[in-house]
C-alpha positions in Angstrom: 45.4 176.8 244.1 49.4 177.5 243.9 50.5 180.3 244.3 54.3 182.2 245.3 54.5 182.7 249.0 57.2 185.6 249.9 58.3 185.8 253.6 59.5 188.4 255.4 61.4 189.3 258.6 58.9 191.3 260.8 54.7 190.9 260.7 54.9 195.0 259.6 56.7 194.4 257.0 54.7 191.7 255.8 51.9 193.9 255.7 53.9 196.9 253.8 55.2 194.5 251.3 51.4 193.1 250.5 50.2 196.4 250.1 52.6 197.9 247.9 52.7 194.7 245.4 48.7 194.4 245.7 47.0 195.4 242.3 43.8 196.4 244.4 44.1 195.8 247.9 45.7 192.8 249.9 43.3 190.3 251.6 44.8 189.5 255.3 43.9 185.8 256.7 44.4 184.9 260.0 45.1 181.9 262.1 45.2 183.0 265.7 46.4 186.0 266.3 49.1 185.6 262.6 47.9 187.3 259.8 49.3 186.7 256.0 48.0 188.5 253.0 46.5 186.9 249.8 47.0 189.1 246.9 47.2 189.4 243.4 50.5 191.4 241.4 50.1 192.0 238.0 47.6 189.0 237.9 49.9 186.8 239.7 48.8 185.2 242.8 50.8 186.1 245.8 50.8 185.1 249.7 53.2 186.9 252.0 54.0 185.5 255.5 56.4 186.7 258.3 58.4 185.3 260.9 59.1 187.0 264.3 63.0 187.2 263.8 64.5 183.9 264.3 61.9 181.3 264.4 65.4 178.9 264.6 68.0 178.6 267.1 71.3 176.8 267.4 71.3 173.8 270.1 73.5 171.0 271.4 72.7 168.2 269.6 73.9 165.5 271.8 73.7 166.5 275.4 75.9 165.0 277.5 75.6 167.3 280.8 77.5 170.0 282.3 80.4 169.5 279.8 83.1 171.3 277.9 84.3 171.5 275.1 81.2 170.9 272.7 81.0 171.2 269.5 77.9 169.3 268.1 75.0 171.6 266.9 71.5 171.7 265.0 68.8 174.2 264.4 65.9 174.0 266.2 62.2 175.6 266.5 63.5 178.6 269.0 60.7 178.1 270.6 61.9 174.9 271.6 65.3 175.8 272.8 64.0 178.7 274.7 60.7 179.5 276.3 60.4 183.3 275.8 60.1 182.5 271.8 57.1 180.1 272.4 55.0 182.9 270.6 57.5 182.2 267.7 55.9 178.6 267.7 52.6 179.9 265.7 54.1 181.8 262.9 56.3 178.9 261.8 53.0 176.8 262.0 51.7 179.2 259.7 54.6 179.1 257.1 54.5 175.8 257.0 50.8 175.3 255.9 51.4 177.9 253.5 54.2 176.2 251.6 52.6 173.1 251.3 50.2 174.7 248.2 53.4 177.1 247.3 55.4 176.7 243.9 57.6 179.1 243.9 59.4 180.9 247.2 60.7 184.5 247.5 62.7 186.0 250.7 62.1 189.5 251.4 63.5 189.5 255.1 66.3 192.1 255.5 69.2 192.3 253.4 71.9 191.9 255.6 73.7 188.9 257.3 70.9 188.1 260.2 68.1 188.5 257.5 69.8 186.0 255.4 70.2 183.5 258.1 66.7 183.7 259.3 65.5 183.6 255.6 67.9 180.5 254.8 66.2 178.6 258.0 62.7 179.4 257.4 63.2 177.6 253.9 65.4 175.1 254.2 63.4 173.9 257.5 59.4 175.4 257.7 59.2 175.4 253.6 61.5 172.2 252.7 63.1 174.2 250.1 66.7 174.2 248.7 66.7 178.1 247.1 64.5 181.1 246.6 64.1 184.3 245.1 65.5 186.8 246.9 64.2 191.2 247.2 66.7 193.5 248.4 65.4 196.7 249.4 66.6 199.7 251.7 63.5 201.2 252.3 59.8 199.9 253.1 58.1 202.3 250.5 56.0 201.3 248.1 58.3 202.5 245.1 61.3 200.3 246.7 59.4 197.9 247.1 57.8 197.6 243.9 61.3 197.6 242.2 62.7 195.0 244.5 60.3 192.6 243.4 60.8 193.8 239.6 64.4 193.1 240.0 64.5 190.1 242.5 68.2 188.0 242.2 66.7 184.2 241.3 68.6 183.0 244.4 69.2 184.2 248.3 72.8 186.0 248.5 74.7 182.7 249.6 77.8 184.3 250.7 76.0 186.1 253.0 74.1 183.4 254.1 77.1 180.9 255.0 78.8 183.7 256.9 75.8 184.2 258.9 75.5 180.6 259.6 79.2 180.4 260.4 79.3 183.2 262.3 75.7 181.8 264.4 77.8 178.4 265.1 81.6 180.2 266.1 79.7 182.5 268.7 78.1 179.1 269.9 81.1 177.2 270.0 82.8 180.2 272.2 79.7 181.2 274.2 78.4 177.9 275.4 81.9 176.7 276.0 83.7 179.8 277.7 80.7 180.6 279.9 80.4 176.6 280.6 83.9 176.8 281.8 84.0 179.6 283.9 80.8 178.3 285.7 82.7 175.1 286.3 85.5 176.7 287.8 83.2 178.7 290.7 81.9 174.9 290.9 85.7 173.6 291.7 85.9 176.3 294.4 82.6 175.1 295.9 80.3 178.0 295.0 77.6 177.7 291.8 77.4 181.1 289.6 76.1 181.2 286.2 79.3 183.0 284.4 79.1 184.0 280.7 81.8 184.9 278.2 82.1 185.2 274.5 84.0 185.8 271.4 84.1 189.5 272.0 82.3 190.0 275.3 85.6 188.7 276.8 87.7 191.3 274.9 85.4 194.0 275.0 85.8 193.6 279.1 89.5 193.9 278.8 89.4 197.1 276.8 87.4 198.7 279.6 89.2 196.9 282.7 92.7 198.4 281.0 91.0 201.8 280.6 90.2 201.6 284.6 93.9 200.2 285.2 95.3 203.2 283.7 92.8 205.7 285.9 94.0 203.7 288.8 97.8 203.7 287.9 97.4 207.8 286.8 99.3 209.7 289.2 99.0 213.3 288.9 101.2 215.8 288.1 100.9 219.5 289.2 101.5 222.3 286.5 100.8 226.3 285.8 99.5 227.7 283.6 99.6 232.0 283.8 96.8 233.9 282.6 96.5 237.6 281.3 93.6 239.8 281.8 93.3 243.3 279.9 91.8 245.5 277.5 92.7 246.7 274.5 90.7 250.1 272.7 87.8 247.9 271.9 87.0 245.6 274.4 88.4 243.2 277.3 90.8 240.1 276.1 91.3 237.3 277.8 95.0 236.2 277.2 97.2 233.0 277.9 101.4 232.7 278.4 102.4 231.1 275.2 104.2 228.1 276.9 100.7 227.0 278.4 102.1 224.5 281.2 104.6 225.1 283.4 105.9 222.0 285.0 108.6 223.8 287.2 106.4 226.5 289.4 110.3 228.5 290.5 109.6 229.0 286.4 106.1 230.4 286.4 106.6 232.5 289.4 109.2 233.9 288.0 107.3 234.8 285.0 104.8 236.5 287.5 107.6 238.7 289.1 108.9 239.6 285.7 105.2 240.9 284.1 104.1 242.7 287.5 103.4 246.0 286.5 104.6 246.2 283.3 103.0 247.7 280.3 101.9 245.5 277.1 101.3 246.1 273.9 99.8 243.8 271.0 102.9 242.1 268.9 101.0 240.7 266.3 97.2 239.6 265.1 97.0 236.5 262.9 93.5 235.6 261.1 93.4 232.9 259.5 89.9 231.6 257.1 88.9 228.5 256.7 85.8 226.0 255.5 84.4 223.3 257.6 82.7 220.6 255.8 79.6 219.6 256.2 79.0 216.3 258.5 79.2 213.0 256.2 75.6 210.9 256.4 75.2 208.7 259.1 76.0 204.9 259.0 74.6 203.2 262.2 78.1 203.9 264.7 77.8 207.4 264.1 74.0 207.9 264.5 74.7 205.9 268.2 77.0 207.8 269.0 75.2 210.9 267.8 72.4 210.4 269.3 74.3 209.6 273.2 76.0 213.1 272.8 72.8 214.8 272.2 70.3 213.3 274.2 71.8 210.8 276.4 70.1 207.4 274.4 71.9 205.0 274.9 73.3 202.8 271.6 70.7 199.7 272.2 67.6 201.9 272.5 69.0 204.1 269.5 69.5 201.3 267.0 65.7 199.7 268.5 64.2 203.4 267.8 66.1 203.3 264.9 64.7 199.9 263.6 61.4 200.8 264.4 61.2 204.2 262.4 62.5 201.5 259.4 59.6 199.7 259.8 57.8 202.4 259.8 58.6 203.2 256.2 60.1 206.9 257.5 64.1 205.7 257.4 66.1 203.6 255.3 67.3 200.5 256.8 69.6 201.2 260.0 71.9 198.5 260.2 74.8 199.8 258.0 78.2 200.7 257.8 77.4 203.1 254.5 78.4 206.7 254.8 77.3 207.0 250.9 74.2 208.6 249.8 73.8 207.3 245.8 72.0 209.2 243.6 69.4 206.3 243.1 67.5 207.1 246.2 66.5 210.2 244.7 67.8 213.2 246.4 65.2 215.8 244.9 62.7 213.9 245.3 63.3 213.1 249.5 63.7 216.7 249.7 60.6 217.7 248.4 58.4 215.3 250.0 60.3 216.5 253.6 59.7 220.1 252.7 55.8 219.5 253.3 56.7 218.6 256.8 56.3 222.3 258.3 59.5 222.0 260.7 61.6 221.4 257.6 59.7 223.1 254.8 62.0 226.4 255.5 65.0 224.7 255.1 64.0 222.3 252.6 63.7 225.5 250.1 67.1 226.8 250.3 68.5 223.3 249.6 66.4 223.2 246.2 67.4 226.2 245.3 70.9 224.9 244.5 71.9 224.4 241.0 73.3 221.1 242.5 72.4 218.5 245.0 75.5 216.4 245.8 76.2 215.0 249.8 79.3 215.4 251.7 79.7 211.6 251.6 82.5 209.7 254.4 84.8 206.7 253.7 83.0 203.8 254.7 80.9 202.1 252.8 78.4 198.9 253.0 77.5 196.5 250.1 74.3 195.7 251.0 73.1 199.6 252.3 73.5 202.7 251.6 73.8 205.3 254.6 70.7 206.3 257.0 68.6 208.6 255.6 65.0 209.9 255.8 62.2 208.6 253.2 60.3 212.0 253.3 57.3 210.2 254.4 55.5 212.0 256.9 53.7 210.6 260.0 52.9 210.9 263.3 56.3 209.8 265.1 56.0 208.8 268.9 57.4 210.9 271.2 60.0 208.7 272.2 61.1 208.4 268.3 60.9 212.0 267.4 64.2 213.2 268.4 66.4 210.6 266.8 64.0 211.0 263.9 64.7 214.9 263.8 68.1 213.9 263.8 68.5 211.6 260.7 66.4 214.4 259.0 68.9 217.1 260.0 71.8 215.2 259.2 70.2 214.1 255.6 70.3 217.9 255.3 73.2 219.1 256.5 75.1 216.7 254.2 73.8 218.4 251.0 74.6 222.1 252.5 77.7 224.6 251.7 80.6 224.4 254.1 80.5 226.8 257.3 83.3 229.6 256.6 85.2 230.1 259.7 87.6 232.6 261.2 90.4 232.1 263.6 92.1 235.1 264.9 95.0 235.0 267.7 96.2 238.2 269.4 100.0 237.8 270.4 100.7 240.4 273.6 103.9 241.0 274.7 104.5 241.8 278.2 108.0 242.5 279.6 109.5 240.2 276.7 107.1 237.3 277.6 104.4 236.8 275.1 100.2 235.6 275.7 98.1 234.4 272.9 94.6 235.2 273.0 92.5 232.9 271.1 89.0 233.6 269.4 86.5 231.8 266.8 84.0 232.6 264.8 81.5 232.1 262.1 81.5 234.0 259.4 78.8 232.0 257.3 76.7 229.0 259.0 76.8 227.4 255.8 75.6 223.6 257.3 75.0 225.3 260.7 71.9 226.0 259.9 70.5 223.1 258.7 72.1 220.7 261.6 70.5 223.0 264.6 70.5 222.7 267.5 73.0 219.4 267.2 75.8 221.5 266.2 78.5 221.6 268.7 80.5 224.8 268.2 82.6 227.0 270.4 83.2 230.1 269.9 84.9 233.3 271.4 84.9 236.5 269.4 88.2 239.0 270.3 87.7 242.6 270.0 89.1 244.3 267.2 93.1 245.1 267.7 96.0 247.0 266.1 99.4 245.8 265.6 101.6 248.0 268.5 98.4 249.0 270.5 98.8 249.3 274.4 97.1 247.0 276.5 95.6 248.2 279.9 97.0 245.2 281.5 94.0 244.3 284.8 95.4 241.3 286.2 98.2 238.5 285.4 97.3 235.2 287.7 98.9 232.0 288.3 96.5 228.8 288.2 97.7 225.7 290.1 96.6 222.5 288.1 96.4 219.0 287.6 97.1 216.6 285.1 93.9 214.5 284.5 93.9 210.6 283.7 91.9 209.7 281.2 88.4 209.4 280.7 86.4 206.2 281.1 84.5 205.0 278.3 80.9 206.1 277.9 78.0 203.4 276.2 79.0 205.4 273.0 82.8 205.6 272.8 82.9 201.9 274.0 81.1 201.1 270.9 83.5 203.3 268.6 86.4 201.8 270.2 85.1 198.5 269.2 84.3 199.5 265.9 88.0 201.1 265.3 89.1 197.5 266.6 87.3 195.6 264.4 85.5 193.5 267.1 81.9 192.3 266.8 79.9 193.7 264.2 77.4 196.9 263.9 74.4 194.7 265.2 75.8 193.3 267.9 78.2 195.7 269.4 75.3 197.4 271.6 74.2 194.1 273.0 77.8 193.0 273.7 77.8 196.1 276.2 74.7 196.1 277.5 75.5 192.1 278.5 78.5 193.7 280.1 76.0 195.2 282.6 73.5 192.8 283.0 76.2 190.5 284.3 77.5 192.8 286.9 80.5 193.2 285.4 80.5 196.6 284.4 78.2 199.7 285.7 77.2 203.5 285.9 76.7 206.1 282.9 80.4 206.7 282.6 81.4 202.2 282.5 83.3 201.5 285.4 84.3 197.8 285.6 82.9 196.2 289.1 85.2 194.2 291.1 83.9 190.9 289.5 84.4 192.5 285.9 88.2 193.4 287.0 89.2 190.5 288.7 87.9 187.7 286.2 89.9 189.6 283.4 92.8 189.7 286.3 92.3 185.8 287.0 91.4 185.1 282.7 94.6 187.2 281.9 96.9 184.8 284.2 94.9 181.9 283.6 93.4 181.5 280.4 94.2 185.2 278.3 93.7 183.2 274.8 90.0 183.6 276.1 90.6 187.6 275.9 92.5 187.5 272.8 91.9 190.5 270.5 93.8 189.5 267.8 91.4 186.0 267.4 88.6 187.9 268.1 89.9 190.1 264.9 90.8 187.6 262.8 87.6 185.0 262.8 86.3 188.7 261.8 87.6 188.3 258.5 87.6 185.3 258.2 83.8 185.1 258.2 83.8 188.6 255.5 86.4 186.1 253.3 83.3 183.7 253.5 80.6 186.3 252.2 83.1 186.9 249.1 83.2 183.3 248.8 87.3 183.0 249.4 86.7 180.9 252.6 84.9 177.9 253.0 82.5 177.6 256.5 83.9 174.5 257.1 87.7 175.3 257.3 86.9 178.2 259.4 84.7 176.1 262.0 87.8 173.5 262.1 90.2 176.1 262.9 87.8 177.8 265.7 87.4 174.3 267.5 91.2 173.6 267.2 91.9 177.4 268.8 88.9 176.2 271.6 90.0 173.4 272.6 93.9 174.6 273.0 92.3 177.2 275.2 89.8 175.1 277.4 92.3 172.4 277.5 95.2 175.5 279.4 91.8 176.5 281.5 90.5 173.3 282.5 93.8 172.7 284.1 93.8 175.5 286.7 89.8 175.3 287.1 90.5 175.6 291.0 92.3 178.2 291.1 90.2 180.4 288.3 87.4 179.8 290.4 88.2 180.7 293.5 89.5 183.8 292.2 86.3 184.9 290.6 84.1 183.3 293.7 86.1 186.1 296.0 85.6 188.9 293.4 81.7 188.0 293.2 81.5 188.1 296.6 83.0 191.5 297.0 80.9 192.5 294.4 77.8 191.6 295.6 78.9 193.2 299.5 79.1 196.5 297.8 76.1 196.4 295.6 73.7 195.2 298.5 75.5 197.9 300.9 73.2 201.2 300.9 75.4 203.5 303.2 75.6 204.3 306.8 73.0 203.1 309.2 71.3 206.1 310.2 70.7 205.1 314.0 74.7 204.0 315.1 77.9 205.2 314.0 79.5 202.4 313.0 77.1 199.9 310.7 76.3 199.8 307.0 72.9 199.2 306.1 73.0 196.0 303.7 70.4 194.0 302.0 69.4 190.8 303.7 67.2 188.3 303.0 65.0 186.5 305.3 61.7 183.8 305.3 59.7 187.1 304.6 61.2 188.2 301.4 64.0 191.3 301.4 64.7 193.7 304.0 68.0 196.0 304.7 69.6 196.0 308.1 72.4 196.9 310.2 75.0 195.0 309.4 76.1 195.0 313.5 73.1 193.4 314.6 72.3 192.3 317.4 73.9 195.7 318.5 72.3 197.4 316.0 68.9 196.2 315.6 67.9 199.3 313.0 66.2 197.6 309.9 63.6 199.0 306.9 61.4 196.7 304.7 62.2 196.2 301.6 60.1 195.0 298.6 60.7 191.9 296.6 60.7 192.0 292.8 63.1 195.1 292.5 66.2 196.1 291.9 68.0 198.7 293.6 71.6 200.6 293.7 73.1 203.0 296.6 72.5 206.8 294.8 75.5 207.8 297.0 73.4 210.2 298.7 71.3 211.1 301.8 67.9 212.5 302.4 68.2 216.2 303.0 64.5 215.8 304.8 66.1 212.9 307.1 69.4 212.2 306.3 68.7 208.7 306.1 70.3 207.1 302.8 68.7 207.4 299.1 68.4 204.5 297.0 67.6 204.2 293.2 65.2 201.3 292.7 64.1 199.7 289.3 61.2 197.9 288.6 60.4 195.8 285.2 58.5 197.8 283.0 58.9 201.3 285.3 61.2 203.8 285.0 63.9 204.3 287.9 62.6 205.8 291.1 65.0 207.8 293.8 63.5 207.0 296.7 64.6 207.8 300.3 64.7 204.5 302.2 62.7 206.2 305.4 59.1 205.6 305.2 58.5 208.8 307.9 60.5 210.6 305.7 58.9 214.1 305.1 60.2 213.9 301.5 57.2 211.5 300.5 54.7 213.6 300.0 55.1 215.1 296.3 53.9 218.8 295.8 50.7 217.1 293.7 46.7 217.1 294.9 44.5 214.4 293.8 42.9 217.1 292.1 40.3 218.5 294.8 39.6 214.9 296.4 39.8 215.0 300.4 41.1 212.4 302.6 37.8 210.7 304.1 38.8 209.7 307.3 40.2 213.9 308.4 39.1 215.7 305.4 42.9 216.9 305.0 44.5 217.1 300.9 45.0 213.9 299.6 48.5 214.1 298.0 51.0 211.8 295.8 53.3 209.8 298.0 56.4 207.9 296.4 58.1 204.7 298.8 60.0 201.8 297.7 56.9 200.0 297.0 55.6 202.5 294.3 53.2 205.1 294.7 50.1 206.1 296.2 47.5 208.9 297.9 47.8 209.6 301.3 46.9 212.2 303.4 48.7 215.4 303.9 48.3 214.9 308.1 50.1 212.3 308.3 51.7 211.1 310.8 48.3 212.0 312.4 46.1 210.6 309.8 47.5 207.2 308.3 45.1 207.0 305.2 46.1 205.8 302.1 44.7 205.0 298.9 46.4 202.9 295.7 46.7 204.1 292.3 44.7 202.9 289.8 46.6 201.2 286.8 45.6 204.0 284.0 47.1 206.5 286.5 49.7 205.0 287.6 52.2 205.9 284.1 51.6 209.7 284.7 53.3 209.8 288.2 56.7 207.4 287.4 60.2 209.5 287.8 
């Protein structure tokens, strides 16, 4: 029996898309542990199957060894160029039988440029197919979903599709061959680390390794700035000299001499109103961002929340550059089905009782998408989801709200001829406020009220020595702004870009601070090989793959140029190999000697603790052994970076350790410390050996029970695995 077989990105939305085009209920069928659904729409039968994401990778096609340049590539089962997508391996089987009895093929994967290429691959490869229909949808509700299928485009979006596939090949051609280079050159200098670089991994390093260069170049300069303390008929004000810094201190102090103990009087008050708009709807750079400043998530796990409240059916789809809300999703009709959530059902009320419903929409805008917004479903969202979820909810609000009405009001006192401004805020109406709580970020100060020629019981006029600051360093957020402002990488990728940054040692901490290896291989690329870091080419392949999706460029001239602009660059690199590499072998080894160093052996003056490793397995010791023979066990399988700190039980250093799966741990390195015991009983269990309180240990190993007499009991007792989540830092 034939039938039309739809496919679909992710096994959950395989099994929303059956149900919502079902006429009575969809029929799953199962081989293994893949399910597809049978059903019937409208009388029509129907199978819908999903891959896992890319069930095909891009691979050299003729290997010839550790070589470079290469260009020669084919798509492959993933699961046969990498081993971690061998579960991929059984839902391509399953497509694949299910074709065979197909005649007619629709892709419902996502609608953007990834969806397109995994659609694309699945039929052109698993199904033997040259076209299909295609759904595009924004949502994964049943009403979406329905209409997507109504109004299906008789072929995939082929612009989108051959800029996908170009875009797949050019980050090949620059991945395998830049990181294949750079490994080569630590070869030439007679060391072997796997190196990685990319088409915007290389760049992206050099805007944060400049940032650091400018922090380290920053000297400061000291300045004054003279502040006035008084009170006027109704209250205290708090008042600063009009020229804010003084660069020349003979200057402010002699602005000091000339206001001691004079009277003051207020000059002049200035008000001024204005209306702040309300916030414009979230695309997805804003929403990471967003959701960094307010809760500290960083922009991977925000976009994978993100992604996953998508598939839940309760947001729109994520991955978007949209700040426009169209009146086709239904603004009423969001509004009301969020109002029946109780948190929102308040607020809800006051927005329908406009006479209008039109959003404070931004610039940007996304051909495929529309913004982020909520789909008024209501569910049961994990904890870990909630607050982004609470969020995009707010936001959706907030955009549809009045403006906030605002006052500014600046009190100009004049002192012996030399004038302070005292500066307050307020709100006059929340307007948006309200509805964005408690993610507004407001400051505010409210003056006292003042007349024109009033005296001012002047209290105290002090000089404040300061500094100028350099400037900040990025954070995961602004890094991924700064990228977006450049036009580097894409809104998908940008997040993994940084977080590669880190998994390669090349960048760390919360505010990114480029490591010695991450400075010094943009130091040796810049001398070496800086087409490799070249912003503008990263920029310009940019649009040259958008000229492809508007069909003005053809895939193949762009690939030709890309492999031209390669092999001028790997031909300057190859040339000075040596040289690069023993540059970057002397900034890994640094590297590593201060990520393995822990801090001052506890036992001599003079030794580091550092991490060793011997025929056991891991320990750290005293880096002046055999003077210093002071060493701690240490277990294998972790990861772990100095805190910077010492025990305040034992003063011995404090570690932070990280195990797969586990959240991070701070963990003094002494196991006598005093600090191991946690404040917790095993409810009212007793140690069976002395009958002392059982109580929650923590060590570098993990955690445990052990007896509150220690060191005069030694009794210990594991954790079992249902346990175990409760007690993780």
């Amino acid at each position: 029996m034939s039938y039309e077989l739809i496919i679909t990105e992710k096994p959950a939305a395989a099994l929303k898309i059956a149900n919502a085009l079902a006429d009575k209920d969809a029929k799953a069928e199962k081989k293994g542990k893949v399910s597809s659904y049978r059903l019937k729409h409208k009388g029509k039968d129907i199978m819908v199957a999903c891959a896992v994401g890319h069930l095909y990778a891009l691979a050299e096609k003729e290997k010839k060894g550790w070589v470079y340049p290469v260009f020669s590539v084919e798509w492959k089962p993933a699961a046969d160029v990498n081993k971690s997508a061998t579960f991929s391996k059984a839902y391509m089987q399953v497509i694949k039988s299910l074709a065979k009895d197909a005649d007619s093929f629709t892709i419902a994967t996502d609608y953007d440029i990834e969806g397109e290429v995994i659609g694309l691959n699945v039929l052109k490869y698993a199904c033997k197919q040259k076209d299909a229909s295609r759904m595009k949808f924004s949502t994964l509700t049943k009403p979406d979903l329905v209409a997507s299928y109504a109004n299906k485009s008789p072929t995939i979006d082929w612009g989108q599709a051959n800029a996908g596939l170009t875009r797949h090949e050019l980050d090949w051609y620059y991945g395998i061959n830049l990181s294949r280079a750079l490994t080569a050159s630590i070869k030439a200098a007679g060391r072997f680390k796997l190196m990685s670089s990319g088409r915007v991994q290389g760049p992206a390093l050099k805007i944060l390794v400049e940032r650091e260069k400018e922090i380290q170049a920053f000297k400061s300069e000291p300045y004054w700035q003279i502040e006035l303390n008084g009170n006027v008929k109704n209250g205290a004000v708090q008042a600063w000299h009009i020229k804010n810094k003084f660069w020349e201190k003979k200057e402010a102090d002699a602005v000091i001499r000339k206001t001691k103990g004079k009277p003051a009087n207020v000059k002049d008050i200035k008000k001024r109103q204005f209306n702040q708009s309300p916030p414009e709807p979230f695309d997805l750079t804003t929403l990471q961002i967003e959701s960094y400043r307010c809760f500290r998530i960083s922009p991977k796990e925000t976009l994978a929340i993100a992604q996953g409240l998508y598939i839940a059916g309760l947001i729109s789809y994520p991955r978007t550059s949209s700040q426009k809300l169209p009146p086709a999703i239904g603004y009423k009709k969001i509004l009301e089905k969020i109002s029946k959530q109780a948190n929102y059902t308040k607020l809800v009320k006051k927005l329908l009782s406009k006479k209008a419903l039109k959003p404070n929409e931004g610039k940007k805008t996304d051909s495929a998408h529309p913004a982020i917004y909520p789909t008024g479903i209501a569910a049961d969202v994990a904890e870990g989801k909630q607050k982004v979820y609470d969020l995009i909810v707010k936001r959706f609000m907030a955009t549809f709200s009045e403006p906030a009405k605002k006052q500014t009001m600046n009190i100009e006192i004049d002192c012996n001829s030399e004038i302070f401004i005292a500066k307050g805020t307020t709100t006059l109406e929340p307007g948006w406020y309200e509805f964005y709580a408690p993610y507004v970020k407001v400051d505010e100060l409210e003056l006292p009220v003042a007349e024109k020629d009033e005296d001012v019981k002047v209290k105290s006029i002090k000089k404040h020595s300061k500094e100028t600051q350099p400037p900040k360093r990025y954070t995961p957020a602004s890094i991924i702004k700064e990228l977006e402002k450049k036009n580097l990488g894409t809104k998908s990728t940008r997040a993994q870009v940084v977080d590669t940054l880190f998994h390669r040692g090349y960048v760390d901490g919360r505010t990114i601070t480029p490591t010695e290896l991450g400075i010094h291989t943009i130091r040796t690329l810049d001398k070496y090989s800086p087409g490799i870091l070249d912003e503008k080419l990263t920029r310009h392949f940019e649009q040259q793959m958008e000229d492809i999706r508007e069909n003005k460029k053809k895939s193949k001239d762009v690939l030709e140029e890309a492999k031209k602009v390669l092999i001028k660059i790997l031909g300057t690199f190859k040339k000075k190999e040596k040289d690069i590499g023993k540059s970057l072998v002397d900034a890994h080894m640094e590297t590593q000697q201060k990520q393995n160093t822990i801090g001052k052996c506890p036992n001599c003056s003079k030794g580091n603790l550092v991490r060793k490793r011997g025929k056991f397995g891991s320990f750290l010791a005293c880096d002046q052994y055999p003077k210093c023979k002071t060493t701690f066990n240490f277990p294998d399988g972790v990861n772990f970076k100095a805190d910077g700190k010492l025990c305040e039980h034992c003063n011995h250093p404090v570690i932070m350790i990280f195990k797969k799966g586990r959240k991070p741990q701070q963990v003094c390195i002494n196991p006598d410390c005093k600090d191991k015991a946690v404040e917790e009983e095993k409810e009212t269990k007793n140690c069976p050996k002395c009958k002392a309180t059982l109580v929650l240990r923590k060590s570098i190993y993990g955690q445990f029970y052990g007896c509150s007499n220690y060191p005069k009991c030694r009794y210990t007792e594991k954790i079992k695995k249902e346990e175990e989540g409760d007690h993780l830092l």
